[in-house]
N, C-alpha and C positions, 0 to 999 in steps of 0.2 A: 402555534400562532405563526401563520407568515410574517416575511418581511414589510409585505404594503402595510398591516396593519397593527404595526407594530412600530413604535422609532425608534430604533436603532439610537438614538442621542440620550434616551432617557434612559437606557440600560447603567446600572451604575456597579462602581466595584462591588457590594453587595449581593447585586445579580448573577454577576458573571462567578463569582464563586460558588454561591447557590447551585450554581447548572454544573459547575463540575464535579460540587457533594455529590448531587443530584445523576452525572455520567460515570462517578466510580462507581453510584449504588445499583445503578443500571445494568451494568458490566455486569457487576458481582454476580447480582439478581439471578442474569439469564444466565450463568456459567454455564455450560453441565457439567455436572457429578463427575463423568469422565475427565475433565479439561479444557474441554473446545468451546472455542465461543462460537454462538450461531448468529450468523452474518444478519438475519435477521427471523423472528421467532413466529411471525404471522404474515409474511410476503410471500404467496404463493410460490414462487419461482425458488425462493432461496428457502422457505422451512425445512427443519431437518440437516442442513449442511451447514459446515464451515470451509472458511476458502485461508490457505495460507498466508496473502497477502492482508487480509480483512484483519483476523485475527494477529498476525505479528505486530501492524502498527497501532491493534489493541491493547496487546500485552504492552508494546512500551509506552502506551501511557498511563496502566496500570500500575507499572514496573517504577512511573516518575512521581502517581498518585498515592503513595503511601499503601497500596496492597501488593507489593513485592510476592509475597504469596499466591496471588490469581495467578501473576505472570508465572509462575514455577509452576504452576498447574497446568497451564496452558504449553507450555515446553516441555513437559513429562508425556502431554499428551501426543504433541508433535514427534519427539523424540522417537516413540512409540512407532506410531503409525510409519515412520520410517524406517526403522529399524528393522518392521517386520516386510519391507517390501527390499531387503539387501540383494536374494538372490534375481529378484527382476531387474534390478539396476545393474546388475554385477553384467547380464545378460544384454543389456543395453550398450554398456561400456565395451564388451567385448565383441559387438556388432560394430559398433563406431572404429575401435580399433583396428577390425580387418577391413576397412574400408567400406563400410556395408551399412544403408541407412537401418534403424533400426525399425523393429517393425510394431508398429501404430498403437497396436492393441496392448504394448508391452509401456510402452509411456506412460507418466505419473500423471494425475489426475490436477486441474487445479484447486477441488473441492472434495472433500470428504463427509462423508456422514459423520455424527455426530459420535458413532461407537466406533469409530476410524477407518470404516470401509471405505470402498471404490464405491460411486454411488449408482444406482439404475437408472438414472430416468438419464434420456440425452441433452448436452452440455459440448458446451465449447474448449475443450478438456486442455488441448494443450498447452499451456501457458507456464513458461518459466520465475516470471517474477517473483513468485510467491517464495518459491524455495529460497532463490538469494534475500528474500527481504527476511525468511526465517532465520538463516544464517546469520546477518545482520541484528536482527532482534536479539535474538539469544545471547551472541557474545554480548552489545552493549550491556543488558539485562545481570547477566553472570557477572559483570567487572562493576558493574552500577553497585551491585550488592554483594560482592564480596562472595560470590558461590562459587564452587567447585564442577566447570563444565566439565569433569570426569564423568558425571552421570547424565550427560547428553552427548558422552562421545557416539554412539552406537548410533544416533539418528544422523549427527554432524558428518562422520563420514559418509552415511549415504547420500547424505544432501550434495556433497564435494564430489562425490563420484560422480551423481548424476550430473551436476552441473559441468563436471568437464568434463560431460561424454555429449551432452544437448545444449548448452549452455550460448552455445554462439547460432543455433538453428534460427531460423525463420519460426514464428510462433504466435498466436492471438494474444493481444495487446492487454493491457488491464481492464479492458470495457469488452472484450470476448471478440473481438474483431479484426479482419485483416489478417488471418493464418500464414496468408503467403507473405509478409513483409518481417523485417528486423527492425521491431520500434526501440526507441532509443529510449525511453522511460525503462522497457524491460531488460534492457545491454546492460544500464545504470545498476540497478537490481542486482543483475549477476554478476556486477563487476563489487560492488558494492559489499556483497556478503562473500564472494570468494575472497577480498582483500580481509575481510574480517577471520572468516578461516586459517587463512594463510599466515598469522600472528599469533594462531593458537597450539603452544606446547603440548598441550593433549593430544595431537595430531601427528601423526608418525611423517619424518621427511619429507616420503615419497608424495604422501597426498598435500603437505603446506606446499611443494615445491608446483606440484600440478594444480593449485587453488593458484596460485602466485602468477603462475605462466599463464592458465587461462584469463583469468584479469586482465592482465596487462595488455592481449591479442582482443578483447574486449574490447579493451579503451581504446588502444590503436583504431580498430574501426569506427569506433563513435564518434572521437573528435577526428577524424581524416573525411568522413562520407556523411554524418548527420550534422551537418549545419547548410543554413543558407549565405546568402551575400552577407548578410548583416551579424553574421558570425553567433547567430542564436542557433540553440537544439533544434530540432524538427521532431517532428510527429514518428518516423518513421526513417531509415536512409531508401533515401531518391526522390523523398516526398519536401513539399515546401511550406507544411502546413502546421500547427502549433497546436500542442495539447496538454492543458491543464495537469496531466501528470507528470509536465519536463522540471519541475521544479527539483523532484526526489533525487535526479539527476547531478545537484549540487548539495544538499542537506536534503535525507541522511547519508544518501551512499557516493557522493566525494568525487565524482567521474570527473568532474570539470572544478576547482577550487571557489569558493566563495570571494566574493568579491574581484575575481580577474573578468578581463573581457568577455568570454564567453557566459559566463553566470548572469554578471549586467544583462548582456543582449538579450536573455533568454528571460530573466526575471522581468524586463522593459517591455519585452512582447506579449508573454502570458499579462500582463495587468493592462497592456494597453487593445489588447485583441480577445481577452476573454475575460475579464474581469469587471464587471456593472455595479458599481456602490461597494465592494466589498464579496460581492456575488461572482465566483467563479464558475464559467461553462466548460464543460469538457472538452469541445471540439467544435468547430465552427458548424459542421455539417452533420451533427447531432440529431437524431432525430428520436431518440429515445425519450419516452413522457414528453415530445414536445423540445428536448436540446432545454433543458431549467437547468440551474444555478445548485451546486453543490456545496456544500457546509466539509465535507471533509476539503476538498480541493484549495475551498477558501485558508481553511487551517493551516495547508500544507503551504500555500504562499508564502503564508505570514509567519510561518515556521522560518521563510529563508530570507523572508523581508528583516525581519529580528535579527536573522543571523548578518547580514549584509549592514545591518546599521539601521534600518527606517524603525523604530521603535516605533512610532506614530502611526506608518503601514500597517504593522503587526497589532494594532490593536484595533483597526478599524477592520481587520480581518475578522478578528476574534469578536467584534460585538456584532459583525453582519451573521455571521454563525450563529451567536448565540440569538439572535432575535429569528431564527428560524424554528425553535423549540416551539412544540405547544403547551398546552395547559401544566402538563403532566413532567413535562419537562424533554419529553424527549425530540432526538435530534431524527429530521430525515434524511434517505439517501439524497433527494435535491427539495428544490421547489420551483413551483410555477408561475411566478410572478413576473420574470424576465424569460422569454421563449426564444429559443432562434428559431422553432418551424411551430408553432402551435395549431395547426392545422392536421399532425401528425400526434397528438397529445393522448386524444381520445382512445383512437386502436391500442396503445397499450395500457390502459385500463380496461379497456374491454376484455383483452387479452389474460393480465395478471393481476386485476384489482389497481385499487389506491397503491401509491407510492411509498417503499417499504419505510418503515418507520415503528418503533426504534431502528435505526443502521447501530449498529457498534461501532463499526469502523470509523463513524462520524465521531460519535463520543470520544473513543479514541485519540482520535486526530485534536478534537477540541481540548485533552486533558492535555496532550505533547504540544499545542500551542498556550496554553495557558500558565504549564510550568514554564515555560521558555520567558513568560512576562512578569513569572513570580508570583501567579495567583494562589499557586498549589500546597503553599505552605500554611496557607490559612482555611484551609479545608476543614 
């Protein structure tokens, strides 16, 4: 059900819990067998694959919802698929080393099939975030529940190789765009899970000390060249523009601290430049389905609105989210009831069908805002 047609005020603690019974059974549901969750199971664009990013910030709100288990399935599979791609990163690493960009063909994918291949069909491939947000997921996950990341070291190193071989590149953003720019949502990312590496005893010196150092030349550039006058994130460095993913940037992966100056500004600007009732846009100049309103984005707000102190913020997050679900309970990737180009709406459905739905990643996001408010223990 949309949000016009839905109010948002009569959604009551009951419901809201209901929908996250209702986003752990979802998850489960579409697991595969293998591990990986599928970004989405009947959206032309995305059936058959999982994306790094999608799935990580799935597993941890599996990991918060009481199936600690999916999450480990889902990391066994990651683990995997990495592990068996060591001598190609080994190959990258040692192109980056001798000075030498590495070549294109040999880059890690940001999507996998669902049996953990490199997928066929053409894709905006290059994108780092995912890997640091894996990084990131796993240790919280492992220390959340007491596991022994010994049996995810073999993907953890290559995740850390790759990332301080590529990790500071120019690369497509989380929405597949903008190749040639260094967005700062995906700096966040790999600054974000190399620091989480970089604290992990399972990991031999050499790679905590080179997880530690890329970090920190990360951050250095993010907060010296990604912000504007008003000392908020930006979209990109050199750009002056804001995008609903700058949040991650303070809660989960810590680039800038929660509640200092830079957090505010950036928290002040995503709610007062992209944010409609509760309703988060990705980007001003969006034109995808029309530039509509996300339910994960909104989540992720109110993940750092919570975290900052608005307790009141973070729920009016979580009930515009939640009043995006239909019938059946499931969450979409956006909706269309707030457009910045709606003129632009139609060509991608004509394109790839209706708007994917279930997202995982949404549910997700909804189950990691929802523990944050305390709903998940009554699950």
């Amino acid at each position: 059900m949309s949000v016009k047609h839905q109010d948002v005020a009569q959604l009551d603690r009951g419901d809201l819990i209901r929908l996250g019974r209702v986003s752990r059974d979802i998850i489960a549901d579409l697991q595969d067998a293998g591990g990986a969750y599928p970004a989405c199971p009947t959206f032309s664009a995305y059936r058959g694959y999982a994306w790094l990013r999608d799935g990580s910030f799935t597993a941890e709100g599996m990991s918060r919802a009481g199936a600690p288990g999916s999450a480990d399935r889902f990391h066994n599979w990651v683990a995997a698929v990495l592990a068996d791609r060591a001598d190609r990163v080994a190959r990258i690493a040692q192109s980056v080393a001798e000075g030498a960009a590495p070549d294109a063909e040999l880059l890690l994918p940001t999507r996998f099939t669902l049996r953990g291949d490199d997928g066929s069909d053409p894709w905006w491939d290059f994108q780092t975030d995912g890997y640091g947000t894996w990084l990131w997921s796993v240790t919280t996950h492992g220390r959340r529940h007491g596991r022994n990341l010994a049996q995810w070291v073999s993907g953890i190193e290559v995740c850390v190789d790759y990332l301080c071989a590529v990790g500071e590149m120019a690369c497509y953003d989380w929405w597949e765009e903008h190749r040639e720019q260094r967005h700062t949502s995906t700096l966040a990312a790999v600054y974000g899970g190399l620091m989480a590496a970089a604290g992990l005893g399972e990991l031999d010196a050499g790679r905590r000390r080179a997880a530690h150092e890329t970090a920190g030349r990360v951050r250095d550039v993010a907060v010296r060249e990604a912000m504007d006058s008003s000392r908020s994130l930006v979209k990109w460095i050199g750009s002056d523009a804001v995008d609903g993913s700058l949040p991650a940037a303070i809660v989960p992966f810590g680039l800038v601290p929660v509640g200092g100056a830079v957090a505010k500004a950036t928290l002040g600007r995503v709610d007062r430049d992209l944010n409609v009732g509760g309703g988060v846009h990705r980007f001003r100049a969006d034109v995808f389905f029309g530039g509509g309103q996300w339910p994960l984005l909104s989540c992720l707000l109110g993940w750092n609105l919570c975290a900052a102190g608005d307790v009141d913020g973070a729920w009016r997050q979580l009930r515009w989210a939640a009043a995006t679900s239909d019938a059946d309970g499931h969450l979409p990737e956006q909706v269309s009831d707030v457009l910045l180009h709606p003129a632009r709406r139609q060509e991608w459905i004509d394109r790839w069908g209706p708007v994917a739905t279930p997202l995982l990643w949404s549910h997700g996001m909804y189950l990691i805002l929802g523990d944050e408010l305390g709903l998940l223990g009554e699950l």
